[in-house]
Each structure stands twice: as structure tokens, then as C-alpha cells.
N, C-alpha and C positions, 0 to 999 in steps of 0.2 A: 596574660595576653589580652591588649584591647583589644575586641569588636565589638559589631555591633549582636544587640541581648544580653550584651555584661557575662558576669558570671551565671545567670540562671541559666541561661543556652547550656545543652550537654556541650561534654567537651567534643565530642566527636563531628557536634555540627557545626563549631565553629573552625574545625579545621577542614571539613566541607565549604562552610562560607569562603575561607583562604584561599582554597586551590580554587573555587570558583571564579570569584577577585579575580584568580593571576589569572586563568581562561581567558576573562573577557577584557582583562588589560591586555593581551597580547602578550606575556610571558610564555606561558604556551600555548602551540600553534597546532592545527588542524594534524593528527598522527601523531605529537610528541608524547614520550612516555612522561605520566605523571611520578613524582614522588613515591616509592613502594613503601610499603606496610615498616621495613626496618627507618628508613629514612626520614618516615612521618614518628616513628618513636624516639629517636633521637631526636630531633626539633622541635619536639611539643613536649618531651617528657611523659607520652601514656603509653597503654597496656597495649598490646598486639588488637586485643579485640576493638580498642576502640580506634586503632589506626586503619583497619578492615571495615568498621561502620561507615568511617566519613569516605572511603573509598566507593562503599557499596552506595552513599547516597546520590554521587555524581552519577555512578552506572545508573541507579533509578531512574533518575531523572534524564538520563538519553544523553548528557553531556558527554560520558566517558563509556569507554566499555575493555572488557577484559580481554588479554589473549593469553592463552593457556601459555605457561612456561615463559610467558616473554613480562607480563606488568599489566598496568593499567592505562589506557590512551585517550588522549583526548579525539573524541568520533570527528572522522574526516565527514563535511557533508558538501556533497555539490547536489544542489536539490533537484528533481525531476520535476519541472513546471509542468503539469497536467492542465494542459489549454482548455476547460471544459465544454467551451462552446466554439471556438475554430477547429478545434479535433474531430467536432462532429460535423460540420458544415459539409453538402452535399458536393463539394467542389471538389472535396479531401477524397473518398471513400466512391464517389460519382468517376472519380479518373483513374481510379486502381490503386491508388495509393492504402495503404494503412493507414487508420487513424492513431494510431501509435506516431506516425510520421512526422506529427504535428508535435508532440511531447520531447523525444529524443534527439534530435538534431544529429550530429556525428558521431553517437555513442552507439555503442555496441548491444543490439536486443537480440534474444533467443529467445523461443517459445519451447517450451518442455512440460512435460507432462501433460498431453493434452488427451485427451480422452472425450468418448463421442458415445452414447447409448443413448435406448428410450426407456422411461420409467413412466410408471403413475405419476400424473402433475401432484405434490403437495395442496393443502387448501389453499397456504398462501398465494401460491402459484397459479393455480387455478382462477381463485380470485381476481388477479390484474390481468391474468388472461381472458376472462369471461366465458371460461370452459368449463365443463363437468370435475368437481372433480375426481382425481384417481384419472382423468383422458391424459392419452399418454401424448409426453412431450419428447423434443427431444434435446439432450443436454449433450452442452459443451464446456469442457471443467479444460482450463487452459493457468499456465503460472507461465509467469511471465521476469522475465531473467535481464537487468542492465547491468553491463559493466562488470559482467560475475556474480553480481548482487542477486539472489532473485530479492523482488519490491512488491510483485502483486497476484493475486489469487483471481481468478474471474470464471462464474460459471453462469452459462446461458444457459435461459428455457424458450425452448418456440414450442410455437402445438406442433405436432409431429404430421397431423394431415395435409396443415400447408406448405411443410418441407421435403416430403416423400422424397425419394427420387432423387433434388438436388444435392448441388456440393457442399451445402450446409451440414448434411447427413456424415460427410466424410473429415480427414482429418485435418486435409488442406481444403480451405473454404478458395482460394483463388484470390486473384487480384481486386483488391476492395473488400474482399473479405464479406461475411454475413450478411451487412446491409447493400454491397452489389449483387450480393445472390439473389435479396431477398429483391427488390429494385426487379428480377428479372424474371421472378415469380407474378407481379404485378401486384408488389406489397410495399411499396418504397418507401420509407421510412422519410416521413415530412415535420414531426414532430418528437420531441424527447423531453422526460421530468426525469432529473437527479434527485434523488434522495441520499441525506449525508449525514452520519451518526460517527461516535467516534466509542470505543471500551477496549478493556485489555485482550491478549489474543488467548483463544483456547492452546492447550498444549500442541495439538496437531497445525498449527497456524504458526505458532511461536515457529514446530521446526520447520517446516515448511520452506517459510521467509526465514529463516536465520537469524532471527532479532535477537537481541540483546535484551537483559533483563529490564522490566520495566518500562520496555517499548510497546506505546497504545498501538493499534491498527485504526486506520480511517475505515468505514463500510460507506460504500455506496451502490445504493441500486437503480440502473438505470433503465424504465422502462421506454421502450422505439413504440410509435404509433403510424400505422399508416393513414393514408389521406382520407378511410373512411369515418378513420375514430377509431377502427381497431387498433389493440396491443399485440404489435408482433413477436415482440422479444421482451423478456426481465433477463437483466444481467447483472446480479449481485456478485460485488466485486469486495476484496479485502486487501488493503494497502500496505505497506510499513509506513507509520505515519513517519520514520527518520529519515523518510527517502523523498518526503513528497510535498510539493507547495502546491496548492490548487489554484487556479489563475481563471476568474472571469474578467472577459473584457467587453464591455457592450456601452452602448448610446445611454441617452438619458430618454 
């Protein structure tokens, strides 16, 4: 078989290389089941194991993934544009809206697994917060669900003295969610720094998000500052990078 690497290429990655080809020729399309493990040994002439390698390297790589009992598919992706700076814009989250609002358009979100408690702030925590630490904060661990999918992990920290009381404390934050609250506390949120790293997910993440083998997670932590300078919020967030385009739009 010609490709490219010749003969030194294993056999197994050039019949990866193949079904990649047909991928991105348009042979198959977004859902279509690829070539099974029998299919690829008759056609190439090798061993089971290595019909299963060149299978497992498209799942690595995020192009395919498996279903139990059914084959191997090529991943449907319609991507979740993450607006990173009209999402947050006071216009969005100032008028009761979600900033979720700005991402999804007429897809389907569900918030599950949300969970509300105060703990000792972390160091790091502590840190961007400029509080003691071990001062208790208070956390909000929220997953976040499109289209069936869940896609994203997200957990807040506030200091817990300047949320007493509010519906921040609670499991419905209300219309505008956290940075309305906080806006009503007289801590409005005028300023925000993303941080954005990307590595593989811990076990508890993989299941979590439902990924597919070989699927990185994007991290981002975003800390809200209000208009004195203070940090009112970190919110480290964990993505399925197979779900998500990140989109800055801004001036020059």
C-alpha cells in the first residue's frame, strides 16, 4: 500500500492515515460508522490487533469515538462558540439574562449537579482573593449540560462575608445570576482576567463530561473584580475541549 512514510510507518498508522484521508475528503461524514476491526483486516490484510490500533488512534485523537455494541464513528461536532467577552458584557447579565445566553443560541442547556457549601478558602484561593487563608468561602460547583451533552464543569469561590444572606448562598442565584447578585450587594463586577491552560482530564472529569478517550479538557479561571480592585469571584471552569471554540472579538 502507497502512503505517505513508505514502509517504515507501522502498519497500523497507515491505515489511520486512510480513514483519516477519507474523513477529511468527505467520504465519511459527521455520525458515519467507520470500517470495523473485521472490515479493516480484510482490506489491508493484518492481525485483529493492529486493525483495533489504527481504530484506537483516530479515537485519540478526538476524530472518532466508539459506541458500545454499535462500531466506531466519526464524532459529530457543532461547536459551542464561547463569546469570551460579549458573554460577559454588563448588558448580558445587567438585564437578567444568563451569560450562558450569549454562547448557546437555541440549543438546549440544563444546569445539574449544582451544589452550594462554605469551606476553608484554599491558598490558591485565598490568594486571588486577598483573604486569610482557610477564610471561609463560599462555593458553587455547577456542570453544565447542552444538547444531552454535558460540556462544562464550573466552580465558584466568593468570600463568604460578602455573600451572607444573598441568593448567591442559594441554589437558584436568580435572573443574571451571580454577577446580578453581586451588582446588588454593591460589588458589580467592571472588570474580568481569563486564564487558559489546556491537559488531559482526571478520571473523575473524564466521567463527569462523558469524553471520549483521548479528549484534552480546556481550564479556565476566571477571576470578576469590582470597581474598587477587589476580587469578588474565581471561577475555575473545566471544558470538553470537543465541544468548544473559544471566540474573542474586540477592536484594535
Amino acid at each position: 500500500m502507497a502512503t505517505q512514510g513508505g514502509d517504515r510507518q507501522p502498519k497500523y498508522q497507515r491505515i489511520a492515515d486512510a480513514l483519516r484521508n477519507a474523513i477529511q475528503a468527505g467520504e465519511y461524514g459527521p455520525g458515519d460508522r467507520l470500517p470495523g476491526e473485521n472490515d479493516l483486516m480484510a482490506t489491508y490484510d493484518v492481525a485483529r490487533m493492529t486493525a483495533r490500533q489504527a481504530l484506537s488512534v483516530l479515537q485519540n485523537e478526538g476524530i472518532a469515538e466508539a459506541r458500545k455494541g454499535a462500531g466506531v464513528f466519526v464524532r459529530t461536532f457543532r461547536p459551542l462558540r464561547r463569546r469570551g467577552i460579549q458573554r460577559l458584557a454588563q448588558e448580558q447579565w445587567g438585564s437578567g439574562r444568563s451569560i450562558w445566553s450569549a454562547d448557546v443560541e437555541d440549543r438546549t442547556l440544563v444546569v445539574d449537579q449544582v451544589e452550594v457549601s462554605e469551606v476553608p478558602a484554599a491558598d490558591r484561593i485565598a490568594a486571588v482573593l486577598d483573604i486569610e487563608s482557610q477564610a471561609p468561602v463560599c462555593v458553587r460547583s455547577r456542570r453544565f449540560i447542552l444538547d444531552d451533552k454535558p460540556v462544562l464543569l464550573a466552580t465558584s469561590y466568593l468570600p463568604a462575608d460578602l455573600v451572607a444572606g444573598s441568593a448567591i448562598t442559594q441554589v437558584d442565584t436568580g435572573p443574571g445570576g451571580t454577577y446580578a447578585r453581586l451588582a446588588e450587594l454593591g460589588y458589580k463586577p467592571v472588570h474580568f482576567r481569563e486564564e487558559i491552560r489546556c491537559r488531559m482530564p482526571s478520571s473523575d472529569e473524564a466521567e463527569r463530561l462523558g469524553l471520549s478517550m483521548g479528549t484534552p479538557v480546556i481550564l479556565v479561571c476566571r477571576t470578576a473584580y469590582a470597581d474598587d480592585g477587589r476580587a469578588v469571584e474565581v471561577n475555575e471552569m473545566t471544558l470538553d475541549s470537543a465541544s468548544y471554540v473559544l471566540e474573542y472579538d474586540f477592536d484594535a
